[in-house]
C-alpha positions as CSV (number, residue, x, y, z in Angstrom):
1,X,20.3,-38.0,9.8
2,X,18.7,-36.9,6.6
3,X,16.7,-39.3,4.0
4,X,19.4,-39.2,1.6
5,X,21.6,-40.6,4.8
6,X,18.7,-43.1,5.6
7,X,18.6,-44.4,1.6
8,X,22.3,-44.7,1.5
9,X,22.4,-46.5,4.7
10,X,19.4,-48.2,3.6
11,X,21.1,-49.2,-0.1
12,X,24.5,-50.2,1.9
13,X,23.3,-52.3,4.0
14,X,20.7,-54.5,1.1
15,X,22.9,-53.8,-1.8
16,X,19.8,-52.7,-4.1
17,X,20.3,-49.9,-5.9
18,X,19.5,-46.4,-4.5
19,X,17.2,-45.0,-7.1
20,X,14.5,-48.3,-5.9
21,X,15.4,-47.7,-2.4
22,X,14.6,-43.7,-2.2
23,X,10.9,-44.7,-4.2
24,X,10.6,-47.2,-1.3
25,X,11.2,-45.0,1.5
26,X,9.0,-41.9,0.0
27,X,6.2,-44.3,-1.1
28,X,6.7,-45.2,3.3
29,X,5.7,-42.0,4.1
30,X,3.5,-41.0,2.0
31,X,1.3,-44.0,3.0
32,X,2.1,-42.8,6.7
33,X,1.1,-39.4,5.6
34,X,-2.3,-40.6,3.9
35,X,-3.4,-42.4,6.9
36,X,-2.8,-40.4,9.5
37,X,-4.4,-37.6,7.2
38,X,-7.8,-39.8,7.1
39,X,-7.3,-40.2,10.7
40,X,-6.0,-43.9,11.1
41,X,-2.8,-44.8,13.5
42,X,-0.1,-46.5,11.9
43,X,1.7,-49.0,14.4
44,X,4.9,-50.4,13.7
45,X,5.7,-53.1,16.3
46,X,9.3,-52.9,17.8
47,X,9.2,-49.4,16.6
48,X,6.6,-46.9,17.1
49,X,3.2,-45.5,16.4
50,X,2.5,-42.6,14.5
51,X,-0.6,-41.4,15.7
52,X,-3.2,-38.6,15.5
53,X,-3.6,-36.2,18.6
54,X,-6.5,-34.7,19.5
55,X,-5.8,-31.1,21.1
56,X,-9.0,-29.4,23.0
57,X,-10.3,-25.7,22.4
58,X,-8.3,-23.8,24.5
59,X,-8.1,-19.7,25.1
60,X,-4.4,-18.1,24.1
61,X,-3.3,-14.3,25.2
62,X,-1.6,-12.2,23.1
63,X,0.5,-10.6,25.4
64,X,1.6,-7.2,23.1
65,X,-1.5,-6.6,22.4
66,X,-3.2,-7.9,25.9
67,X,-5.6,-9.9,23.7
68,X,-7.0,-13.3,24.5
69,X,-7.6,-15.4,21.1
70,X,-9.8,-19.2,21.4
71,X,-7.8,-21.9,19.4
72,X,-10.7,-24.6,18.1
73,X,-9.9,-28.3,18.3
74,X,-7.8,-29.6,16.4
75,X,-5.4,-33.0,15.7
76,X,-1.7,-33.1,15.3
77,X,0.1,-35.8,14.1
78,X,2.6,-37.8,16.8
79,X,5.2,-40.3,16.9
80,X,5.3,-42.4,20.1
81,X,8.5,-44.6,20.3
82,X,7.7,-48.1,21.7
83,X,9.1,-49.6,24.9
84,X,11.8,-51.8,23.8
85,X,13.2,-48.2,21.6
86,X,13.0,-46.0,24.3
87,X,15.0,-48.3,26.4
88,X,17.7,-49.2,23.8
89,X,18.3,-45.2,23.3
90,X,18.5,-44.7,27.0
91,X,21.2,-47.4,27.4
92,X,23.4,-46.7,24.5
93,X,23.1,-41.9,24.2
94,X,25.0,-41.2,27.7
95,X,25.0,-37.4,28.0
């Protein structure tokens, strides 16, 4: 699913007009986006958390080259689905 799927899904479902929904949902993530890039956690209750990962200094090897490389710290962005999500998606996507 695309976000031109999620505002016409979105717009379908409300019946306001595409044009305000697409502001909506971009204005969404670029909050998301500004928080997590100031390093706050956004929690969305019934849904998820996007958080910030820390990742530790760690050594790499360059195999073709049989080179070993240090990666510094650094944070990632995450999404963490809640409890009640995981479970619904479990029940309902049957392989």
């Amino acid at each position: 699913m695309t976000k031109a799927d999620i505002v016409n899904e979105i717009a379908k479902n409300t019946g306001i007009e595409k044009v305000a929904v697409q502001k909506t949902v971009e204005a969404f993530m670029e909050t998301v986006k500004d928080a997590m890039i100031s390093g706050n956690n956004v929690y969305l209750r019934g849904f998820g958390s996007f958080i910030v990962k820390k990742r530790a200094k760690k050594t790499a090897r360059n195999i073709s080259k049989n080179t070993t490389i240090i990666i510094p710290a650094h944070n990632i962005p995450a999404f963490k689905p809640a409890k009640t999500f995981i479970t619904k998606v479990k029940d309902k996507v049957k392989k």
